[in-house]
Structures are given as structure tokens and as C-alpha cells.
N, CA, C and O atoms as a DFTB+ gen file, in Angstrom:
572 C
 N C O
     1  1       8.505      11.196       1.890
     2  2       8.688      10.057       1.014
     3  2       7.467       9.155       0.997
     4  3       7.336       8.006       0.576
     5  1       6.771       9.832       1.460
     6  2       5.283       8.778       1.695
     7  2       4.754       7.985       0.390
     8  3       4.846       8.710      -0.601
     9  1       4.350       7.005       0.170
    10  2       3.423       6.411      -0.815
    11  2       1.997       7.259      -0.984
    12  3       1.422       7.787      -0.032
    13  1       1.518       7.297      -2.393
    14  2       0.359       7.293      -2.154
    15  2      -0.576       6.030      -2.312
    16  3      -0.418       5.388      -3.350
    17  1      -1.792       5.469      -1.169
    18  2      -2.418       4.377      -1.205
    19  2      -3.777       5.058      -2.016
    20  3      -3.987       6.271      -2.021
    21  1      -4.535       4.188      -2.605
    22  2      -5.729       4.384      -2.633
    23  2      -6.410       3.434      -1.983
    24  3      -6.003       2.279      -2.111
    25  1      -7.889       3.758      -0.932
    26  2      -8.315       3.387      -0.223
    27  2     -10.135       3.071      -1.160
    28  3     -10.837       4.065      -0.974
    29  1     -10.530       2.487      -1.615
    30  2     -11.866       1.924      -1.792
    31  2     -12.553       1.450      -0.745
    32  3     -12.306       0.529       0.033
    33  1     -13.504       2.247      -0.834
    34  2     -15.069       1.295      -0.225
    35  2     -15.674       0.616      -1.284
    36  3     -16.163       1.087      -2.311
    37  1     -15.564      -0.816      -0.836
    38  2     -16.746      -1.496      -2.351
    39  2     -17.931      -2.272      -1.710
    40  3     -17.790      -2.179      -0.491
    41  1     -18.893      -2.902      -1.972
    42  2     -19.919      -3.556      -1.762
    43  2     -19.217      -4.824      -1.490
    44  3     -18.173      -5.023      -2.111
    45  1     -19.678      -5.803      -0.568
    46  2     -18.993      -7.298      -0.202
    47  2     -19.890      -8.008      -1.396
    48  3     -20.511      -8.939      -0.882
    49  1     -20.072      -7.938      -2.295
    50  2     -20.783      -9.281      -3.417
    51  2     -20.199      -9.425      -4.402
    52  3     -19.311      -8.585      -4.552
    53  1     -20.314     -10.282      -5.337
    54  2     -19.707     -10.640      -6.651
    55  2     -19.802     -10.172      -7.860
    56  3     -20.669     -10.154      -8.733
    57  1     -17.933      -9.514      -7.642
    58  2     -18.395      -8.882      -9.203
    59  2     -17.692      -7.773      -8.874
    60  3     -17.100      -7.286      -9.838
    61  1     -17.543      -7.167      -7.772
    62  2     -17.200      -6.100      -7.314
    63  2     -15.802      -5.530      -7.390
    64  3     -15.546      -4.363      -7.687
    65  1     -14.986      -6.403      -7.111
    66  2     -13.216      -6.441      -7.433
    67  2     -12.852      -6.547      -9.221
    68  3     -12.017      -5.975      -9.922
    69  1     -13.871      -7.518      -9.500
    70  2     -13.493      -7.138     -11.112
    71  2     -13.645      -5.853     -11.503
    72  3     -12.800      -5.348     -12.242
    73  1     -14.741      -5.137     -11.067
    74  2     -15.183      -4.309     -11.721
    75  2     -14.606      -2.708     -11.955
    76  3     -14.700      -1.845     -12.827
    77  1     -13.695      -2.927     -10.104
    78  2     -12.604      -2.035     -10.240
    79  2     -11.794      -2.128     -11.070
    80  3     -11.711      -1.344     -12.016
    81  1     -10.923      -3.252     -10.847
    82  2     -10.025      -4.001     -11.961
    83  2     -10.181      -3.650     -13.144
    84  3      -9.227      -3.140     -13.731
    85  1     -11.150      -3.792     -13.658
    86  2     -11.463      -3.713     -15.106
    87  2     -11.660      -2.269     -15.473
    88  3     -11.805      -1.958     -16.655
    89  1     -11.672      -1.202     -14.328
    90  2     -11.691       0.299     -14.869
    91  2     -10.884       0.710     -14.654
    92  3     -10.851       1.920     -14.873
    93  1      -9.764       0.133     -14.136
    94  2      -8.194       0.302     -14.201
    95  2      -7.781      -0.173     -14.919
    96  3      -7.026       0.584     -15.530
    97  1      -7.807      -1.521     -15.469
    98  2      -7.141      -1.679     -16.827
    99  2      -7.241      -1.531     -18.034
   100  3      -6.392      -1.799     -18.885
   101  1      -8.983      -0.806     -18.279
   102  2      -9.241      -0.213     -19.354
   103  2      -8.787       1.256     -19.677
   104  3      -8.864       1.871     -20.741
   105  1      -8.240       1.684     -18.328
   106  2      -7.255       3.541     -18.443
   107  2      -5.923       3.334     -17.919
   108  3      -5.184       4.048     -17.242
   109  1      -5.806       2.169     -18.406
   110  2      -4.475       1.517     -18.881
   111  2      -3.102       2.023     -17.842
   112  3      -1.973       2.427     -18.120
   113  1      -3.906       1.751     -16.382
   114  2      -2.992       2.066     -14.487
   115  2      -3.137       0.715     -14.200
   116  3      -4.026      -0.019     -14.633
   117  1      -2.037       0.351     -13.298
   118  2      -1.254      -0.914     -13.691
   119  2      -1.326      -1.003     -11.810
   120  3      -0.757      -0.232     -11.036
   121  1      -2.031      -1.952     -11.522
   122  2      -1.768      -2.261     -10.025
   123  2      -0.670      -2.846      -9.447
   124  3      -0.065      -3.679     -10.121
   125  1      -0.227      -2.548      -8.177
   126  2       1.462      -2.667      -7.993
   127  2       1.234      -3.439      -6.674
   128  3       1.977      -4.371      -6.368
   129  1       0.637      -3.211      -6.222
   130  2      -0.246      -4.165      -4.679
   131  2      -1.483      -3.738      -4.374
   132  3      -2.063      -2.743      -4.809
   133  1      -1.923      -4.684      -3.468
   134  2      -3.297      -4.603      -3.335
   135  2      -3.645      -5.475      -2.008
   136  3      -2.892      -6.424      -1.788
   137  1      -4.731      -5.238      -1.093
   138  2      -5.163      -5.363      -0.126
   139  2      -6.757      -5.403       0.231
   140  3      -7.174      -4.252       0.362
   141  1      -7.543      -6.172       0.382
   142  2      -8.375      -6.317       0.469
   143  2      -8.892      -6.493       2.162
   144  3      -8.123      -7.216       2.796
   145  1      -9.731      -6.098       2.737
   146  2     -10.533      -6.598       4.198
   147  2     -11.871      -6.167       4.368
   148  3     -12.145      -4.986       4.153
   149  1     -12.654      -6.894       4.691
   150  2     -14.050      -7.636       4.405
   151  2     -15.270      -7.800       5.320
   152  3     -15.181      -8.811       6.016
   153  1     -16.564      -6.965       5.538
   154  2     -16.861      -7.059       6.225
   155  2     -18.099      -8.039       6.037
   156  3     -17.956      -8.482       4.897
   157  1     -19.235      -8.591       6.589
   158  2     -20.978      -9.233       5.889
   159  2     -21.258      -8.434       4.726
   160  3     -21.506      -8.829       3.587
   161  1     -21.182      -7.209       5.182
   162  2     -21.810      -5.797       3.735
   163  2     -20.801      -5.284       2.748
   164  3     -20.965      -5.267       1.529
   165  1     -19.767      -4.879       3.382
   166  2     -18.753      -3.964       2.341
   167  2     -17.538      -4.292       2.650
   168  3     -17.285      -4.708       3.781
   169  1     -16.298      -4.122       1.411
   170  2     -15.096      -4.389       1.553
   171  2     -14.346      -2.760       1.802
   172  3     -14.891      -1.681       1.570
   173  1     -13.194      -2.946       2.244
   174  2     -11.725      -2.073       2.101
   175  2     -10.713      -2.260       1.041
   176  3      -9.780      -3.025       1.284
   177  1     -10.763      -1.761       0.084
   178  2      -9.723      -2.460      -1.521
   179  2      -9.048      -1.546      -1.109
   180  3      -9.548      -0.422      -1.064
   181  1      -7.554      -1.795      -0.639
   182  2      -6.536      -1.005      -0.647
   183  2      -5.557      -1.406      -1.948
   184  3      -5.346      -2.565      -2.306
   185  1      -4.923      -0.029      -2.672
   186  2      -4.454      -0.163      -4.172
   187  2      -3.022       0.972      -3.910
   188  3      -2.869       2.118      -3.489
   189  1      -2.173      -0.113      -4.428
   190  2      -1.219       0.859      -4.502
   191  2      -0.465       0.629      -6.386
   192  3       0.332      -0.126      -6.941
   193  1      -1.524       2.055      -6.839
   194  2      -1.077       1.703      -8.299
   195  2       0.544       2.739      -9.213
   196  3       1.599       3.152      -8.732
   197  1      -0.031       2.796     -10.640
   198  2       1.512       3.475     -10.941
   199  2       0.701       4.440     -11.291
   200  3       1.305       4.997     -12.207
   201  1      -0.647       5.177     -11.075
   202  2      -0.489       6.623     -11.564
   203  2      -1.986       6.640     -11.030
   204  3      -3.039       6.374     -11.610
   205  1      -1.646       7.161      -9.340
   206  2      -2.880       7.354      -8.040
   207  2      -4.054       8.377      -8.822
   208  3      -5.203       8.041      -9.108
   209  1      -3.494       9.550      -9.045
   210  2      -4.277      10.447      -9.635
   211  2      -5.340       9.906     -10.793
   212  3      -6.556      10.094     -10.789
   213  1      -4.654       9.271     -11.666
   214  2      -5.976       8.662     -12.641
   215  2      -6.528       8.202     -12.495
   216  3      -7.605       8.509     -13.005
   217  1      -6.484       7.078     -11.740
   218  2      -6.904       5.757     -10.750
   219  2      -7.951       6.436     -10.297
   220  3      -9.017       6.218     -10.873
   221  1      -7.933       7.645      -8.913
   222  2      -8.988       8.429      -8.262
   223  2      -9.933       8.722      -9.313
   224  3     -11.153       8.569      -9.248
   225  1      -9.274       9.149     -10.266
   226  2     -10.445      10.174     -10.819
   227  2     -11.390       8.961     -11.955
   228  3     -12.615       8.852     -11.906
   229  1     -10.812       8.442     -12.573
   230  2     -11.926       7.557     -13.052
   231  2     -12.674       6.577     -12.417
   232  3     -13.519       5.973     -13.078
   233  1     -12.460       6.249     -10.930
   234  2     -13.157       5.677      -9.904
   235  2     -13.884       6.259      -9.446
   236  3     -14.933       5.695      -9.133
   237  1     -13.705       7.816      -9.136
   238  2     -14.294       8.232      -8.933
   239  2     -16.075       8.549      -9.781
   240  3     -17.286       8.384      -9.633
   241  1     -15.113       9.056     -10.613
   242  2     -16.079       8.801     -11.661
   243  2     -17.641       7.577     -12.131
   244  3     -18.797       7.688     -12.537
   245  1     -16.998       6.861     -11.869
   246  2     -17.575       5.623     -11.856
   247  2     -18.199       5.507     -10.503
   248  3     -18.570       4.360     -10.253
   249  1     -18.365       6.187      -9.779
   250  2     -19.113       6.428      -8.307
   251  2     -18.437       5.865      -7.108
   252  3     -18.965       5.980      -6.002
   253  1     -17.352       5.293      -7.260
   254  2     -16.875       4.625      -6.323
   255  2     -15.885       5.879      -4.843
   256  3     -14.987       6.638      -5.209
   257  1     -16.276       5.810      -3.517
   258  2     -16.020       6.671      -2.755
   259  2     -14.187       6.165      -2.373
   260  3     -13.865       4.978      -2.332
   261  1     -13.329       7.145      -2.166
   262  2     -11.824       6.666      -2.702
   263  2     -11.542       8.048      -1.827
   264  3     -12.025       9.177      -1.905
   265  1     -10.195       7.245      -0.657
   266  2      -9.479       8.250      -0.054
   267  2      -8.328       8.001      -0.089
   268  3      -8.091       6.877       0.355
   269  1      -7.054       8.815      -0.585
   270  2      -5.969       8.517      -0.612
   271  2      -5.002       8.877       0.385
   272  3      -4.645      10.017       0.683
   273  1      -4.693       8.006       0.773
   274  2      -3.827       7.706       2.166
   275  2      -2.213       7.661       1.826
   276  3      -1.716       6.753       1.159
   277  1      -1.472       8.748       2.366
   278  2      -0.222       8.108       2.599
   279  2       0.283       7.258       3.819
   280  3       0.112       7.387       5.031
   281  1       1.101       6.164       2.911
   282  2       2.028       5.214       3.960
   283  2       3.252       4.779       3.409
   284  3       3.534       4.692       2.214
   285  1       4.076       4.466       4.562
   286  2       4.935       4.346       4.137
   287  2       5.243       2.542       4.127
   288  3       4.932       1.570       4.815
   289  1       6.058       2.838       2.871
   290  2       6.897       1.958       2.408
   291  2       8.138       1.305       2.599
   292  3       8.974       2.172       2.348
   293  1       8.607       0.465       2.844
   294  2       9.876      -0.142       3.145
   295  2      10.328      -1.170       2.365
   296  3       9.535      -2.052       2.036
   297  1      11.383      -1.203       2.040
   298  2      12.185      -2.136       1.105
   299  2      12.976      -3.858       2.908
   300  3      13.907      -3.996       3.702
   301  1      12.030      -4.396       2.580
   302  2      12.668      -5.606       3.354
   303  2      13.143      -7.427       2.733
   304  3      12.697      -8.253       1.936
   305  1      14.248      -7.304       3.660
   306  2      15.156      -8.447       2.773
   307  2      14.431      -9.950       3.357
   308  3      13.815     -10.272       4.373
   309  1      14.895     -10.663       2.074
   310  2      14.049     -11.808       2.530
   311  2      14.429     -12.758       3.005
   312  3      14.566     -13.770       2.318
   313  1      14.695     -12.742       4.207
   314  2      14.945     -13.667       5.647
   315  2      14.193     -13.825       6.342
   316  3      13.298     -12.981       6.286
   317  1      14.052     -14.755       7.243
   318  2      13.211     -14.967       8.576
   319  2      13.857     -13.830       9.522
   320  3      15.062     -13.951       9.748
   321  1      13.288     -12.920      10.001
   322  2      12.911     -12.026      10.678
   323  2      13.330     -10.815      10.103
   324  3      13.706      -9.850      10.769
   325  1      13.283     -10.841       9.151
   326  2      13.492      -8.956       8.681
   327  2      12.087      -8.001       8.892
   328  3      12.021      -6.778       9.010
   329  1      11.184      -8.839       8.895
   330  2       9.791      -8.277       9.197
   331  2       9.969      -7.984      10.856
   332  3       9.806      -6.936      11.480
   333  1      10.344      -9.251      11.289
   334  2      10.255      -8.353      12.714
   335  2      10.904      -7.477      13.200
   336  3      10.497      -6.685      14.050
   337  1      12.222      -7.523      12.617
   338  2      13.304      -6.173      12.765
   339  2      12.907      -4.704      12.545
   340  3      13.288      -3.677      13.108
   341  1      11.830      -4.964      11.337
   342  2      11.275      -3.652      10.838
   343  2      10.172      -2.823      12.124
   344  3       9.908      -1.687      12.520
   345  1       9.809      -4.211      12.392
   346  2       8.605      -3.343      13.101
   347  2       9.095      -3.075      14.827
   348  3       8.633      -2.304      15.668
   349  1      10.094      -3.961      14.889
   350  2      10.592      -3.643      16.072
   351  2      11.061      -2.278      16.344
   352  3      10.708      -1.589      17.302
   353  1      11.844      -1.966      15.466
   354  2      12.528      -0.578      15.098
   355  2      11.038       0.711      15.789
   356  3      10.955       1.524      16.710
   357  1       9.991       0.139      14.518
   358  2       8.689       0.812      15.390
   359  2       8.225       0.857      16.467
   360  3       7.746       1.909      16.891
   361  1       8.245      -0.237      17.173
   362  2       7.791      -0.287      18.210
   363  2       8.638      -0.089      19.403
   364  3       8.112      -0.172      20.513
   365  1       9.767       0.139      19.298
   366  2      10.682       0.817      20.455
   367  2      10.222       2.470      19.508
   368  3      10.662       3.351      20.247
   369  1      10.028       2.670      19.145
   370  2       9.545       4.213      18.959
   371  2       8.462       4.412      19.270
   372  3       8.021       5.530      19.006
   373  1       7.520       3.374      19.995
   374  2       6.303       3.963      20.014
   375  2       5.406       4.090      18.702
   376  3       4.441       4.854      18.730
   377  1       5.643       3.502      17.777
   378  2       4.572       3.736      17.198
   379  2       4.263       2.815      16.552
   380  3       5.070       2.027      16.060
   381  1       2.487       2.722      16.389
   382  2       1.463       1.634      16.561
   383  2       1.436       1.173      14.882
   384  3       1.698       2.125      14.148
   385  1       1.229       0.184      14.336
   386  2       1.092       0.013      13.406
   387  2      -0.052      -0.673      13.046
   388  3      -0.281      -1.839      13.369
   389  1      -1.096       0.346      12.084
   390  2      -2.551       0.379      12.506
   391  2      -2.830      -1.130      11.031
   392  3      -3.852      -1.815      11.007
   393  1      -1.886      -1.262      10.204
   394  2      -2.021      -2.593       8.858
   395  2      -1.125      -2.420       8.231
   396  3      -0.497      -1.373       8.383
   397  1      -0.766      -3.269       7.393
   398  2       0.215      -3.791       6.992
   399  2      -0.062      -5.043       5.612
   400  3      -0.885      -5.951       5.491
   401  1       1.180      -4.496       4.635
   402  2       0.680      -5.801       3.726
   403  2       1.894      -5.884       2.818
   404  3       2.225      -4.872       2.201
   405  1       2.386      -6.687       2.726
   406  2       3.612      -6.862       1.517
   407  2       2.980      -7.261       0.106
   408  3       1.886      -7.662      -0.291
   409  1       4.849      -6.790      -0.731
   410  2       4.067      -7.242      -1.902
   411  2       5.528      -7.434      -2.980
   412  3       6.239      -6.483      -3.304
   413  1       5.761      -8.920      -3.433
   414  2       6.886      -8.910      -4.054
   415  2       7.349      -8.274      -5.338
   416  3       6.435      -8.162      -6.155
   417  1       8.626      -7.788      -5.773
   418  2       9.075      -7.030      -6.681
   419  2       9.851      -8.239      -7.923
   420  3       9.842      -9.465      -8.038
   421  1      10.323      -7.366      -8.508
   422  2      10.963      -7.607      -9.846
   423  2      12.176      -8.778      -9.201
   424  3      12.307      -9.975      -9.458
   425  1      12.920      -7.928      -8.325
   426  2      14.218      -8.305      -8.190
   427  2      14.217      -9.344      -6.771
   428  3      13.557      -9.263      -5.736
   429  1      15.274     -10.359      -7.226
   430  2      15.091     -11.362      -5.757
   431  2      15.628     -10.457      -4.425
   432  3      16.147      -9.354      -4.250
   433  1      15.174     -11.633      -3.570
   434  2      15.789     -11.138      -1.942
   435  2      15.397     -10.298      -1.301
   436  3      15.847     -10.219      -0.158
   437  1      14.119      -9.044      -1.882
   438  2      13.102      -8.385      -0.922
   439  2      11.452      -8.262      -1.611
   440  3      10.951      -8.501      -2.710
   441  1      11.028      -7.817      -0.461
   442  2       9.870      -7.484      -0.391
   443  2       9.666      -5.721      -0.303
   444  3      10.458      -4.922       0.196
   445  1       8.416      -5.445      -0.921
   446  2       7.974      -4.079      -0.190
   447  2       6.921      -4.472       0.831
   448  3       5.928      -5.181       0.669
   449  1       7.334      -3.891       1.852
   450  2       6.040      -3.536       2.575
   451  2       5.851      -2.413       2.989
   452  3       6.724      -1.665       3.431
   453  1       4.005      -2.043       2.829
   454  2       3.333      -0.915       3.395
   455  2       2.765      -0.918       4.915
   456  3       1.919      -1.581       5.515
   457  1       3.582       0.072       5.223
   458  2       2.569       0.536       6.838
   459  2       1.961       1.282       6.909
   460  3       2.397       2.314       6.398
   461  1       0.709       1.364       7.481
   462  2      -0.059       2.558       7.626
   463  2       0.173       2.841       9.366
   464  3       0.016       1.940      10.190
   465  1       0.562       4.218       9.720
   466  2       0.820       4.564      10.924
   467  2       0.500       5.696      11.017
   468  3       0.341       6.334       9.976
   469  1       0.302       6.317      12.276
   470  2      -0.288       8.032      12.572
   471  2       0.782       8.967      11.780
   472  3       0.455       9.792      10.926
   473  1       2.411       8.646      12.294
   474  2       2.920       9.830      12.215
   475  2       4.146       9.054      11.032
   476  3       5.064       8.271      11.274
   477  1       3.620       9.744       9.543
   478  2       4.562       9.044       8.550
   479  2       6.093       9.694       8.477
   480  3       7.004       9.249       7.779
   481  1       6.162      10.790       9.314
   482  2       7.756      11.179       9.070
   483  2       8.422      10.812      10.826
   484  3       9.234      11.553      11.380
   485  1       8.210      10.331      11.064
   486  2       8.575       9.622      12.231
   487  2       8.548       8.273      12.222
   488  3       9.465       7.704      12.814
   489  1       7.832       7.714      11.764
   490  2       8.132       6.479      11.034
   491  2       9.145       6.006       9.966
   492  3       9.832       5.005       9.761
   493  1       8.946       7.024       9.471
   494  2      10.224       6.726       8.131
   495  2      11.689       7.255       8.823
   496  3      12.678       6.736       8.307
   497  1      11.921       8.102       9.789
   498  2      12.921       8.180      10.380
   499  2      13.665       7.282      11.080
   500  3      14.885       7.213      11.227
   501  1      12.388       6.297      11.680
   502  2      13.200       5.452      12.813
   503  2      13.674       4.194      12.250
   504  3      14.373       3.325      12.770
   505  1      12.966       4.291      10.648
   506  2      13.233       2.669      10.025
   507  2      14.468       3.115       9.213
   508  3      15.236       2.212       8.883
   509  1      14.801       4.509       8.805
   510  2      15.912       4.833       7.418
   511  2      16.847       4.774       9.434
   512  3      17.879       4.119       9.291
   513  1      16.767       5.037      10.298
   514  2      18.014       4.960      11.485
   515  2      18.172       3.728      11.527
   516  3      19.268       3.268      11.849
   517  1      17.032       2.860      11.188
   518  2      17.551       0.977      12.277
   519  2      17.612       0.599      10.440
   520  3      17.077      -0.428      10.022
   521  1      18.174       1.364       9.698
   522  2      18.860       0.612       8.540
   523  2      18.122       0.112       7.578
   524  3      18.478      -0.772       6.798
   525  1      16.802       0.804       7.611
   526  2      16.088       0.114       6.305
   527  2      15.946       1.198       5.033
   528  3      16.262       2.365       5.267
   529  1      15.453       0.819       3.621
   530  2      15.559       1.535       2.879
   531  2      14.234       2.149       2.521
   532  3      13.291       1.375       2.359
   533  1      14.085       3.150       2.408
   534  2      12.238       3.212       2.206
   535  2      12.430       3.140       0.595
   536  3      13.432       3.124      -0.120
   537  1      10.734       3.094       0.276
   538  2      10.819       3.126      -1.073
   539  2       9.520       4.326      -1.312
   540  3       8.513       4.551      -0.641
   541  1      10.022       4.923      -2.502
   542  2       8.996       6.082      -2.628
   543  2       8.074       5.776      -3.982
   544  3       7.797       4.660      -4.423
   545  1       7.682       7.038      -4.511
   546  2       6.434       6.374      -5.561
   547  2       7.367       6.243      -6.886
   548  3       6.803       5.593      -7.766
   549  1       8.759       6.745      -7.257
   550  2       9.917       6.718      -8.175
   551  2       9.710       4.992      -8.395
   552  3       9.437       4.447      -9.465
   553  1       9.891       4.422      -7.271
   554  2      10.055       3.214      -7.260
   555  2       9.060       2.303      -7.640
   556  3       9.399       1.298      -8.265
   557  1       7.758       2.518      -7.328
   558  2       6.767       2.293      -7.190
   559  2       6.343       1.754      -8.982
   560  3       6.045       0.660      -9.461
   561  1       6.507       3.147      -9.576
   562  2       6.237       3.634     -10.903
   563  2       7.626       2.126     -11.706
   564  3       7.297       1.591     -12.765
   565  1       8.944       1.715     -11.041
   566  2       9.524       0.779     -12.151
   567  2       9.138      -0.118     -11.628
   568  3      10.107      -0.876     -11.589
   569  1       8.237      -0.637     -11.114
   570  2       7.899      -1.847     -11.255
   571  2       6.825      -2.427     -12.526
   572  3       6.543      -3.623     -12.597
């Protein structure tokens, strides 16, 4: 049930986030979340859009270096501590959760959030056991 992420390397200067932006919305792929982290020289644009494959390839295109990562996804309700419930669930399993980033939907009362972790079907096991709902790219695509 994994997501697919797209992962960008971009240059840290100005101009650079539009420029993705703008070659995604000119091949008319619709960004659904997004994540950015930043170094003096170069950024990490993490993209989770509605159609990965096009996205790659005209980025690619456009020279930009792009690895697509699955992670998983979770549907969490919006209370004070449903985030920690989620990851708790993980972390009595042992497993590390290497980032993380939410991103609100259509409908009230949750969030999606993405984890990136080593082992994605062990992850998604221990969160669909401690009661959460994952969300796949079906979902992804009605927003």
C-alpha cells in the first residue's frame, strides 16, 4: 500500500521551487503535499503528487535528479495526541522513523501523514493493528 514520494535534489537559491512548480503545473500534475529541507548549497523537495510517473519524467527531463521513494501513509484524527499514538504504535515495534510530514485533506477531523521508514510492510502492519487507516495512492489521486 505504499505511497509513491518523489524525492528532488534542487539548488538552495531563488527561483528554484518555482521552477519545479511551474513544470508541474504546466503538465497539468497537481501537488498533494510537499516537504522541503535545506542545506547552505542544496535543498530536499519532497512531492507527493497525483500522477508520480509524469511528474518524474518531465523533471527529469528538465535535468532535475528525482528518486522515488515509497512511504507510507496514514490517515490521523485530529486530536491532541493522535500523532503520538501513531508513532508510538512504531516505536514499540521497533521501528525508527527516519521524517515525517503531514498534510491536510478535503474532509474535517484528519490529517495525512507520511513516514518514511526502512521496512514499509511492517510498518503499515503495526499501524492498520494499533487501529489506524493507511491511505494509498487511490486516495491520494481524490484529493
Amino acid at each position: 500500500m505504499a505511497i509513491k514520494q518523489l524525492t528532488v535534489f534542487v539548488q538552495n537559491r531563488k527561483g528554484t521551487i518555482v521552477a519545479v512548480t511551474d513544470i508541474l503545473a504546466k503538465n497539468n500534475i497537481n501537488i498533494r503535499a510537499l516537504s522541503i529541507a535545506e542545506t547552505e548549497d542544496f535543498g530536499i523537495l519532497r512531492l507527493i503528487v497525483n500522477d508520480e510517473k509524469a511528474a518524474e519524467k518531465v523533471l527529469e527531463e528538465q535535468g532535475y535528479l528525482i528518486k522515488v521513494v515509497d512511504v507510507v501513509g496514514v490517515k490521523i484524527g485530529d486530536e491532541p495526541g493522535k500523532l503520538t499514538s501513531a508513532l508510538d504504535v512504531l516505536d514499540k515495534a521497533d521501528i525508527n522513523v527516519e521524517y515525517l510530514y503531514a498534510f491536510m485533506t478535503r474532509t474535517e477531523k484528519h490529517a495525512y501523514v507520511v513516514f518514511r521508514v526502512e521496512d514499509n510492510s511492517v510498518a503499515e502492519s503495526v499501524l492498520v493493528n494499533g487501529g489506524f487507516k493507511l491511505i494509498t495512492e487511490a486516495d491520494i489521486n481524490k484529493l
